[in-house]
C-alpha positions as CSV (number, residue, x, y, z in Angstrom):
1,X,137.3,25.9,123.2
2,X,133.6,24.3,123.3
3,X,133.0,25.9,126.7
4,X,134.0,29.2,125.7
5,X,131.7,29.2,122.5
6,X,129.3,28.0,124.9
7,X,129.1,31.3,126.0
8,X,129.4,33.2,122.9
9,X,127.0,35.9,121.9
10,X,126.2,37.2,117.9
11,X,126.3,40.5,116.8
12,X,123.0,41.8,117.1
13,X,123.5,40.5,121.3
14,X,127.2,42.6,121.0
15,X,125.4,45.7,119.5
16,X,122.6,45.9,122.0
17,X,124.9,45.4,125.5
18,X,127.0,48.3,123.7
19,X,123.8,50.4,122.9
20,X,122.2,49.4,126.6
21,X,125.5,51.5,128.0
22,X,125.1,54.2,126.0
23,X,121.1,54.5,126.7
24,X,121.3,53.6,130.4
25,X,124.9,54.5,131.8
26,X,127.0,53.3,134.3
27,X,127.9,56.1,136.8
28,X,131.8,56.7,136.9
29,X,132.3,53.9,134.2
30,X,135.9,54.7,133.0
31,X,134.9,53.0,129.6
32,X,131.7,55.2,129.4
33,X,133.0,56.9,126.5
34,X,134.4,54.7,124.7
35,X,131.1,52.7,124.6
36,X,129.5,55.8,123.1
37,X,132.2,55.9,120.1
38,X,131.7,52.3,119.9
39,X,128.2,52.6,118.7
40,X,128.8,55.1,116.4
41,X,131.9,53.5,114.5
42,X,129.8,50.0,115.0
43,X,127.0,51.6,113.0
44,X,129.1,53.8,110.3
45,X,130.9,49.9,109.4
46,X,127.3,48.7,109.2
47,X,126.3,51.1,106.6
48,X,128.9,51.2,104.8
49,X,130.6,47.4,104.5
50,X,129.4,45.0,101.6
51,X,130.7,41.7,101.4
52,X,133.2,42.0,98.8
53,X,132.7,39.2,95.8
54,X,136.6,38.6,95.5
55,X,137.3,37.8,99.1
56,X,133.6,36.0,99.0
57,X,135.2,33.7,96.2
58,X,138.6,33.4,98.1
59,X,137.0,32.0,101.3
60,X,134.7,29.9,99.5
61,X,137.6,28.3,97.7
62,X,139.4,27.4,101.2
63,X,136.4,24.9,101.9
64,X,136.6,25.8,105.7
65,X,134.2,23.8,108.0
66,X,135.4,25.9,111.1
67,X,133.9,28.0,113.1
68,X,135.2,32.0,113.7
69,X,134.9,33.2,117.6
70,X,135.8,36.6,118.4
71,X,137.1,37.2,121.6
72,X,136.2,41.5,122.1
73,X,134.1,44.2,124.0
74,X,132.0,46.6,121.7
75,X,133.9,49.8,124.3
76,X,137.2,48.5,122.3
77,X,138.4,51.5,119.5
78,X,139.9,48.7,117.3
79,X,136.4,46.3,117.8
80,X,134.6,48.7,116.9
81,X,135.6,49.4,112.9
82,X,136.7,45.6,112.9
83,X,134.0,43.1,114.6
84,X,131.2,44.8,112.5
85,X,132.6,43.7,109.1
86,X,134.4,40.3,110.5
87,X,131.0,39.1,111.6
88,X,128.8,40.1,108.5
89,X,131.5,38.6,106.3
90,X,131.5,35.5,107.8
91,X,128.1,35.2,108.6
92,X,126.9,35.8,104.3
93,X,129.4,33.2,103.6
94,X,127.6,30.5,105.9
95,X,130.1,30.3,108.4
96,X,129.6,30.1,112.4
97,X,130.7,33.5,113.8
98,X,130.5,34.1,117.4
99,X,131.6,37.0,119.9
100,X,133.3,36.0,123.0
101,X,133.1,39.3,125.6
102,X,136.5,39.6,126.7
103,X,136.1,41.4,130.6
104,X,133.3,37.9,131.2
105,X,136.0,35.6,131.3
106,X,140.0,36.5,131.0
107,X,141.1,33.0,130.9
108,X,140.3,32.7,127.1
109,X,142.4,36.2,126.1
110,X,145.1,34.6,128.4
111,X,145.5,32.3,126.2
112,X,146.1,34.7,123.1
113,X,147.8,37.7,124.6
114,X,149.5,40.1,121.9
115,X,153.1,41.1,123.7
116,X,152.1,40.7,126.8
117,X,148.5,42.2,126.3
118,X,144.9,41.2,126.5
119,X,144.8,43.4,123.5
120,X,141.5,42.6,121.4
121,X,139.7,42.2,119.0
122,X,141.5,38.3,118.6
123,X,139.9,36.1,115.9
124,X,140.1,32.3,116.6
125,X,139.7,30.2,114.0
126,X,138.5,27.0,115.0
127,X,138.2,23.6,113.3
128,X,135.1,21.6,113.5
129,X,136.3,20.1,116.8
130,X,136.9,23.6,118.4
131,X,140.7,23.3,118.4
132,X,142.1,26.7,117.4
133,X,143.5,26.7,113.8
134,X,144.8,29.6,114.1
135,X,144.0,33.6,115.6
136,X,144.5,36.7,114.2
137,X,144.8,40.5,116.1
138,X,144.1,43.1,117.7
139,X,144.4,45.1,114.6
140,X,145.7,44.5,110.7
141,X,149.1,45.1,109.6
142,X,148.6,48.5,108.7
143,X,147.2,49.6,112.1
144,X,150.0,47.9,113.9
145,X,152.4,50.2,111.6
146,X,150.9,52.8,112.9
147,X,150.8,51.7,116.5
148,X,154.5,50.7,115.6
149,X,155.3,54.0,114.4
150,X,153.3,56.1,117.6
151,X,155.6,53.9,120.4
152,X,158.8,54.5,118.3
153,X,158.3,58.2,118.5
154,X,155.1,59.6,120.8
155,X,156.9,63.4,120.3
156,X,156.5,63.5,116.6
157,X,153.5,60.6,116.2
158,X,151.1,61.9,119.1
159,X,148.1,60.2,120.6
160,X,145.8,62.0,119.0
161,X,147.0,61.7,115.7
162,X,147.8,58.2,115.8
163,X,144.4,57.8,116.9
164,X,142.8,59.7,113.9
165,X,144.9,58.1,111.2
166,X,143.5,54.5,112.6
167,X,139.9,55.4,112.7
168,X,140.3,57.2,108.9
169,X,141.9,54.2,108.0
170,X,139.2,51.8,109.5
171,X,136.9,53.8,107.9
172,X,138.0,53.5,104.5
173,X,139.0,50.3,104.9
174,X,135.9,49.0,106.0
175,X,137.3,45.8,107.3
176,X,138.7,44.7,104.0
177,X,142.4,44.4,105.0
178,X,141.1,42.5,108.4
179,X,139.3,40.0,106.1
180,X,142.3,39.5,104.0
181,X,144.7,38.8,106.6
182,X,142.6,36.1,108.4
183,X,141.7,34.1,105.2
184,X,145.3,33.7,104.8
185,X,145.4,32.0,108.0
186,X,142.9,29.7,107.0
């Protein structure tokens, strides 16, 4: 895992290759787009999430001398609402929190695919010697319901509003239930 931290970016790198796309685009980029709504959600988390004193406390409590990476791409709907507030969070509690860009290097999502998928964002949590802990991802429990509940039935759950009722929930949210979920793990 030390090689592939090696190549890590922070957040502030993330923001800018996603806000580079959107200034200077790619012509007949397919994820065009999606880089676009990835700025905005990125900077709606960003003004709205505050570190949250019970789940400061919580982590705090674990002792964890880890390290977090995140293995995403700022395009990605779910990375977007989630990698904003992971990062910040771990970052004000004086932990090591990395972003590992997904499309640079497959061999590392390989290793964490979610049914099959290179699905992301995936949180590793890594001990002190870079052996993986534990991950978490793409998406919290309540997102995979819905994702759960969209497959099961596409006629009566469609695209579009299976879409909308993740980002509303993202954005009220605002990470906390991401946040939960992975200090659990650790």
């Amino acid at each position: 895992m030390k090689n592939y931290w090696d190549k890590t970016v922070n957040f502030q790198e993330y923001f800018n290759i996603a806000d580079e796309r959107v200034k200077n685009p790619i012509e007949g980029d397919e994820k065009q787009e999606y880089y676009n709504l990835g700025v905005q959600r990125m900077n709606r988390t960003l003004k709205t999430f505050k570190v949250e004193d019970d789940l400061s406390e919580a982590f705090k409590a674990k002792n964890f001398n880890g390290k977090i990476m995140i293995i995403s791409e700022p395009w990605c709907g779910d990375a977007s609402a989630t990698v904003p507030a992971l990062y910040n969070f771990f970052e004000a509690c004086g932990t090591d929190c990395k972003i590992f860009l997904r499309d640079q290097d497959t061999s590392l999502i390989d290793q964490f695919l979610t049914d099959g998928t290179q699905s992301i964002p995936k949180v590793l949590i890594l001990n002190e010697d870079f052996s993986v802990k534990a991950s978490w991802g793409p998406r919290p429990k309540f997102g995979l319901e819905l994702l759960k509940k969209f497959k099961e039935n596409p006629e009566s759950y469609p695209r579009e509003e299976f879409y909308n009722d993740l980002q509303v929930y993202y954005a009220k949210n605002r990470g906390r239930d991401a946040i939960q979920e992975i200090l659990e793990l650790i």
